[in-house]
C-alpha positions in Angstrom: 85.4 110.0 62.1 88.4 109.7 64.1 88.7 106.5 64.6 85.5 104.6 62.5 86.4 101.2 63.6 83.6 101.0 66.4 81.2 102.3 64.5 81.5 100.6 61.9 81.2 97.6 63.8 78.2 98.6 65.0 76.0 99.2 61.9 76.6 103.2 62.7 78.6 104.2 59.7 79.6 102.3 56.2 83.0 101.8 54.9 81.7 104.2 51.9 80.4 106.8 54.6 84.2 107.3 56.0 85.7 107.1 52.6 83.3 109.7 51.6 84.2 112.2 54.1 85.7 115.1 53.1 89.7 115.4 53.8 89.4 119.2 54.8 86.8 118.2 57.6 88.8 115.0 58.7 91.8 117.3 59.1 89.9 119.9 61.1 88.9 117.3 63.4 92.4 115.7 63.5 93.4 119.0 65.0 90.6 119.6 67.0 91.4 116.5 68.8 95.2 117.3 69.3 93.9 120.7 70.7 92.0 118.6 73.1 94.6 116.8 74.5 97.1 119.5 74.5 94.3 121.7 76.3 93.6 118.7 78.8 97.7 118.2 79.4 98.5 121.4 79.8 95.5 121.9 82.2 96.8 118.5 84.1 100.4 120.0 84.9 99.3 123.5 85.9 96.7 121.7 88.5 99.8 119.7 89.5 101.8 122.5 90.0 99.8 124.8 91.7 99.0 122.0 94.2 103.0 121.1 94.8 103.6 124.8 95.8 100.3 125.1 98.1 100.8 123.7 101.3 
């Protein structure tokens, strides 16, 4: 529901089916996502860290 494009392309989803989701779920998984990549960022520079003070 993030980004419908591709499956919309594909047959998976209609137009109606996206413009029939609910806004309070689309925003839950709006911020799911940016917990995601904050979670997978964050990991990313601690591993970097602790592998630039280990020698």
């Amino acid at each position: 529901m993030l980004w419908p494009g591709p499956a919309v392309r594909r047959g998976l989803l209609s137009a109606e089916d996206i413009d029939n989701f609910p806004p309070h779920l689309q925003r839950l998984l709006t911020i799911r996502n940016w917990m995601d990549v904050v979670l997978l960022v964050w990991g990313s520079i601690i591993y970097a860290l602790l592998k630039l003070t280990r020698h």
